[in-house]
C-alpha positions as CSV (number, residue, x, y, z in Angstrom):
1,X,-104.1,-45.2,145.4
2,X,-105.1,-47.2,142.2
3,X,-105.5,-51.2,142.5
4,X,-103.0,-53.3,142.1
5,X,-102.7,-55.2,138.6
6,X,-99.6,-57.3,139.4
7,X,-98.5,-58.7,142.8
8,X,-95.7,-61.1,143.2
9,X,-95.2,-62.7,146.5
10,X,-91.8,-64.7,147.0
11,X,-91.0,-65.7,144.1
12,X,-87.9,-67.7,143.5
13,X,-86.3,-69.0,140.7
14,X,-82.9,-71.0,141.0
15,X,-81.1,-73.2,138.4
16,X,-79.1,-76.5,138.7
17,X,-75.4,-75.7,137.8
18,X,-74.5,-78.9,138.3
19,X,-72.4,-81.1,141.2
20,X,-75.7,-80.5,143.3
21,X,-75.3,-76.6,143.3
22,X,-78.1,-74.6,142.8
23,X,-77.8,-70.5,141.1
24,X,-80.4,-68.8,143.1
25,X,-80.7,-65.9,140.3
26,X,-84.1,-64.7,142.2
27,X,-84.6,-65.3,145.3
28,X,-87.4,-64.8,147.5
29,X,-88.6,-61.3,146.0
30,X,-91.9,-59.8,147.1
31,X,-93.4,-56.4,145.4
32,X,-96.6,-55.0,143.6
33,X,-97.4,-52.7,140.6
34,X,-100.6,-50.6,140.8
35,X,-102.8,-50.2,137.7
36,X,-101.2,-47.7,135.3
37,X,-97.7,-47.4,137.3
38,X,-94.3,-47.8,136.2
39,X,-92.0,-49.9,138.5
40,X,-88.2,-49.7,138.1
41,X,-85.9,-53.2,138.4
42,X,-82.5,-52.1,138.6
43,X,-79.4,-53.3,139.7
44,X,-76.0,-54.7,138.1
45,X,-75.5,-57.3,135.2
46,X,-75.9,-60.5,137.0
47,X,-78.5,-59.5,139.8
48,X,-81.3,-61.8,138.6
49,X,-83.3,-58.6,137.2
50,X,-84.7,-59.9,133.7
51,X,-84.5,-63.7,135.2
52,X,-87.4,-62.1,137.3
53,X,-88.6,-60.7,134.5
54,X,-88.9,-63.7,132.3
55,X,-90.4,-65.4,135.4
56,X,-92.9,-62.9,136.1
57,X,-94.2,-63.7,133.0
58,X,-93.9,-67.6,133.1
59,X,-91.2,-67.6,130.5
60,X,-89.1,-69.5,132.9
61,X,-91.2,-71.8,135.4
62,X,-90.7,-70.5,139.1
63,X,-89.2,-72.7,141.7
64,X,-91.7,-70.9,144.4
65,X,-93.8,-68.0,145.1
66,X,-96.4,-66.6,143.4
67,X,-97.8,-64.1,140.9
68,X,-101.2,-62.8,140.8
69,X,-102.5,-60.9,137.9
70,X,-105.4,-59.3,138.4
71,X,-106.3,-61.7,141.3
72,X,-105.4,-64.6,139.4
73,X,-102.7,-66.8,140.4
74,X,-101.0,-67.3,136.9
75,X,-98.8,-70.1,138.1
76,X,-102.0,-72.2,138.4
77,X,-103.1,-71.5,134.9
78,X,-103.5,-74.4,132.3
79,X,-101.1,-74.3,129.3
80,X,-104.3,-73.0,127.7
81,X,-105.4,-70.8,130.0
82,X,-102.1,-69.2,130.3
83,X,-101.8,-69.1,126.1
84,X,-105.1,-66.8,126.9
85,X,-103.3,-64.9,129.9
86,X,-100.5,-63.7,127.6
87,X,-102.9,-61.1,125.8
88,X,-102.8,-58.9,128.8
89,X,-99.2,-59.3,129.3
90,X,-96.2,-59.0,126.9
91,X,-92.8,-57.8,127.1
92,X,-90.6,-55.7,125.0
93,X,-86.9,-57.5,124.9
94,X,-83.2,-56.3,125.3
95,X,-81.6,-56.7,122.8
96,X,-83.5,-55.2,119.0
97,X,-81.0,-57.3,116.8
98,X,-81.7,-60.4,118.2
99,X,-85.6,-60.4,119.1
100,X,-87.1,-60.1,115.6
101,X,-86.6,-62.9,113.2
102,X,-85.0,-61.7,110.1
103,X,-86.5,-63.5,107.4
104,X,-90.0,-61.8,108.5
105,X,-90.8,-58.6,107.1
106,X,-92.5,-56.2,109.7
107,X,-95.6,-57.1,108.5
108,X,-95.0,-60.8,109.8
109,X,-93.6,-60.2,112.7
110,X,-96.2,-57.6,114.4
111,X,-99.1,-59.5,112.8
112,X,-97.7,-62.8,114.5
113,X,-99.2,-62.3,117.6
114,X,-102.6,-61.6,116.0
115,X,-102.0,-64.6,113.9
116,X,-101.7,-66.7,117.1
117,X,-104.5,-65.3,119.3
118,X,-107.4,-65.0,116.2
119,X,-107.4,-61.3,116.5
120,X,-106.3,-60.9,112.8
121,X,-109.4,-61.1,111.3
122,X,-109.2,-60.5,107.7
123,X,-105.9,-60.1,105.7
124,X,-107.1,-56.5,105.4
125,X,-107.8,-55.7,109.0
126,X,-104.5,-57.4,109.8
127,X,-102.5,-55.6,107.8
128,X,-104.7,-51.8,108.7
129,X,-104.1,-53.3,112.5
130,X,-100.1,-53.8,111.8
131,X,-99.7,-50.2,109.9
132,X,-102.0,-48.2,112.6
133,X,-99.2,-50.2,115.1
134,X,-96.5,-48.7,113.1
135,X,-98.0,-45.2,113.0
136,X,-98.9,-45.5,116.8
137,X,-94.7,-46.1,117.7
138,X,-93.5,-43.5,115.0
139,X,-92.8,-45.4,111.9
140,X,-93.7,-45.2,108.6
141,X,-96.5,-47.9,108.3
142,X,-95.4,-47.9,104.5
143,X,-92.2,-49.6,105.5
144,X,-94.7,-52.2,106.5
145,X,-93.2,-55.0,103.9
146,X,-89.3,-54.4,105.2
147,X,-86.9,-56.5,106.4
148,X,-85.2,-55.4,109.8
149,X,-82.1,-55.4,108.7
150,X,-83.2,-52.1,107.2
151,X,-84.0,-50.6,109.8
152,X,-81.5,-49.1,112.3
153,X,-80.8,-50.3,115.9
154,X,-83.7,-47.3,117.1
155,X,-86.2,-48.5,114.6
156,X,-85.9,-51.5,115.1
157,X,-86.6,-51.2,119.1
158,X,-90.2,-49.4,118.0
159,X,-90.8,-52.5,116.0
160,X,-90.2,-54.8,119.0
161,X,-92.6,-52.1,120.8
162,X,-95.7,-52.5,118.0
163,X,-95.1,-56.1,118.3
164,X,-96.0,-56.1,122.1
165,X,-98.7,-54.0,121.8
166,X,-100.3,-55.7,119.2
167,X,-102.7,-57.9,121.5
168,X,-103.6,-55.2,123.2
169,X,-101.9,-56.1,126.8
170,X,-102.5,-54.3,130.1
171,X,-99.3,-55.1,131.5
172,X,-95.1,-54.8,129.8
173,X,-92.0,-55.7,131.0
174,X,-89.9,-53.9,129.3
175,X,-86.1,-55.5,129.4
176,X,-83.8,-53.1,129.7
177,X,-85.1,-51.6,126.2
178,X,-82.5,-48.9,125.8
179,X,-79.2,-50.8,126.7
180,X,-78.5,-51.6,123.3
181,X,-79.6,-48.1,121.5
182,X,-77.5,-45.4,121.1
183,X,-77.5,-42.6,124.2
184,X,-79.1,-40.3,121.1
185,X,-82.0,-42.7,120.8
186,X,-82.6,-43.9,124.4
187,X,-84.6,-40.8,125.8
188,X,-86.7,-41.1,122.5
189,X,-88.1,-44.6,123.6
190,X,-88.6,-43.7,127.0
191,X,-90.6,-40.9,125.9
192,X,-92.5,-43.1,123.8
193,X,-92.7,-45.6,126.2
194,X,-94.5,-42.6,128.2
195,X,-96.4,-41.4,125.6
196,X,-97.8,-44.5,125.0
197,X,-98.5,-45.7,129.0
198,X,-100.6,-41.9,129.1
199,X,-102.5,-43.0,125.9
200,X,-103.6,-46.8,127.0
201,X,-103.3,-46.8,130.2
202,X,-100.3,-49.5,130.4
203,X,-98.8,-50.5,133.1
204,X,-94.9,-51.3,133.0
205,X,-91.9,-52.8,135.1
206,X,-89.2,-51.3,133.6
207,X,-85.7,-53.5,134.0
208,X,-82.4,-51.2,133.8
209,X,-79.7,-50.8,134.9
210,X,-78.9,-47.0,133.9
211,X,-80.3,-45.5,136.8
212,X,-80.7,-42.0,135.4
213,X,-82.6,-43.1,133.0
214,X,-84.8,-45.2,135.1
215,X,-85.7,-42.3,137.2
216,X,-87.1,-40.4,134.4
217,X,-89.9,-43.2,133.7
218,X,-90.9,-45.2,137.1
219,X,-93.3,-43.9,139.7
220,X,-91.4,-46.3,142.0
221,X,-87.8,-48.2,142.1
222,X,-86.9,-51.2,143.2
223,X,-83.4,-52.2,144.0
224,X,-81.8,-55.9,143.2
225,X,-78.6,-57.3,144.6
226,X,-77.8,-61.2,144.5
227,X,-81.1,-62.2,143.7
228,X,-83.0,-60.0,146.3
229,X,-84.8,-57.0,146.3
230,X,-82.6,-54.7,148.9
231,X,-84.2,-51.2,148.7
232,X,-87.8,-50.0,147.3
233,X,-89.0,-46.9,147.6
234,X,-91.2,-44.0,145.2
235,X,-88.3,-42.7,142.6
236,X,-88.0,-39.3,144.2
237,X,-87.5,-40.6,147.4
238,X,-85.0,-43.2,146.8
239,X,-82.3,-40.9,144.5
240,X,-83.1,-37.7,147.1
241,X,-82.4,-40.5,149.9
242,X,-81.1,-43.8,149.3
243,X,-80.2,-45.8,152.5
244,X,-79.2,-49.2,151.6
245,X,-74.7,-49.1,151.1
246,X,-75.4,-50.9,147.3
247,X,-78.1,-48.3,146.2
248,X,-75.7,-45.6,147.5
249,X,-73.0,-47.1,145.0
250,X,-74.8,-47.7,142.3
251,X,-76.2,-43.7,142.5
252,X,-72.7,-42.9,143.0
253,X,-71.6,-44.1,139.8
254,X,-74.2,-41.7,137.7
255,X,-72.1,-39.3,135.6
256,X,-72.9,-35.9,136.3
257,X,-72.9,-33.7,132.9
258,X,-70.6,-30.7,134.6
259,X,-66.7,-32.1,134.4
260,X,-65.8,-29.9,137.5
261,X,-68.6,-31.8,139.6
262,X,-67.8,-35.3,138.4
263,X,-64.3,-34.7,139.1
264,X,-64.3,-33.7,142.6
265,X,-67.3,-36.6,142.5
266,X,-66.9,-39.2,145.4
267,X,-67.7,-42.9,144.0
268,X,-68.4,-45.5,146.3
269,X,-67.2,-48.9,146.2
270,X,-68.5,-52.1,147.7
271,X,-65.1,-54.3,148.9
272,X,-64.7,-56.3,152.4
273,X,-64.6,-53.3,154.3
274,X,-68.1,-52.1,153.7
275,X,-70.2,-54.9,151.8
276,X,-70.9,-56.2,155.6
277,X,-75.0,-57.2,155.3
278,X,-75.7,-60.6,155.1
279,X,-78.6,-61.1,152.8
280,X,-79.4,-64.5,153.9
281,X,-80.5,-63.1,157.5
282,X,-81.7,-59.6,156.5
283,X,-85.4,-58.6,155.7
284,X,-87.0,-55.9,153.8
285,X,-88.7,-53.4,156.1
286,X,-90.8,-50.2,156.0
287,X,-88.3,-47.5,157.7
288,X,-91.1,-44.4,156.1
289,X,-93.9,-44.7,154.2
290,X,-92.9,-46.5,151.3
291,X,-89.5,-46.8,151.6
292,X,-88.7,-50.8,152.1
293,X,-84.7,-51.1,152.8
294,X,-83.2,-54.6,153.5
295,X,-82.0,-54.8,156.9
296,X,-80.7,-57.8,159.6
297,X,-83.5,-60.0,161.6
């Protein structure tokens, strides 16, 4: 088993929605990523997933817990400490439109990062650094000096990808990086996702909430409902045996490919009848090796 790069413990993160209510989008979640492994985050729109994300990262400032990257408690970091940190960890965001300025060409935007942690070197390093970047995630490095507006939806995802792996960074969360593509497009990034992790020895949490897809990347899954992890267990395992009732639903509503199959398909919905665990009292424990399922105290 390969050491651990990443372990969060507890971490929390809640907001103040006024009238002294708090939003607990993440709360109390506990799990680890070993060197070179892909973890899966998935769950439905709302479940705190990329709010965990964001705050594995220190995007957002954690209300409690911790998260140690390579030993090092990250939440205990200076400002510039932290600044140096970021080098080893990046993320790749949701949503292509909206994540890349569009009055930067390509050049600019990948060659940011660089810019900001003195890697650039000279104008001509940066911009052989940028166009290798380009080359590396399947794009025409001579396309370099474009705007992304001219790029399509696909293209412009493998740009947000050069851009994180600019500074050369151990560890990616990747936010849900194929929600907004086209189906056509979406196994194309995973596989470069893939091809990429084999190549530099990344390591990724991958955020989704397609499961099919998910299982085609991660080494393990993990499971999020209301702001807790519920069920985590090695990929294989968890779609040949999932145990916890909202896993079970969220498997059940993968379309299967043959229409005779999905019609006689039974989906499972969550109402009064059968959403009956009380997450507030429940625990995650080890039921087989590897497979943590949220269950009562």
């Amino acid at each position: 088993m390969s050491e651990n790069l990443i372990e969060v413990k507890g971490l929390k993160k809640y907001f103040n929605v006024g009238s002294g209510n708090m939003l607990k989008a993440v709360n109390d979640i506990s799990f680890s990523i070993a060197k070179g492994e892909t973890l899966g985050l998935v769950g439905e729109s709302g479940c705190g997933k990329s709010t965990a994300g964001r705050t594995v990262l220190r995007l957002y400032e954690p209300t409690g817990g911790s998260v140690h990257f390579e030993g090092t408690d990250i939440y205990k970091l200076s400002p510039q400490k932290m600044k140096a940190m970021r080098r080893d960890m990046q993320m790749i965001f949701q949503d292509p439109y909206a994540s890349l300025n569009p009055r930067f060409t390509v050049t600019d935007i990948i060659g940011e990062a660089l810019d900001i942690h003195n890697m650039a070197g000279s104008k001509k390093e940066r911009k052989k650094r940028v166009e290798d970047l380009l080359d590396m995630v399947g794009l025409n490095p001579d396309h370099a000096t474009r705007y992304p507006h001219e790029f399509s939806g696909g293209q412009r995802q493998r740009i947000g990808i050069a851009r994180a792996l600019a500074v050369n960074p151990k560890f990616i969360i990747c936010d849900e990086p194929i929600s907004a593509l086209d189906v056509s497009i979406q196994a194309q990034v995973v596989n470069l996702l893939k091809d990429l992790q084999n190549r530099l020895g990344l390591t990724y949490l991958f955020i989704a909430h397609d499961l099919s897809m998910v299982k085609h990347i991660s080494d393990r899954v993990a499971v999020m409902y209301l702001g807790r992890i519920v069920e985590l267990a090695e990929s294989e395992e968890l779609y040949a045996n999932p145990l916890h009732p909202y896993t079970k639903t969220l498997l059940s509503a993968i379309p299967i490919p043959d229409p005779a199959i999905e019609a006689n398909k039974k989906r499972i919905v969550l109402d009064d009848t059968n959403n009956n665990f009380n997450l507030d009292n429940s625990e995650l424990v080890e039921v087989s090796k590897g497979h943590w399922v949220s269950m009562p105290k």
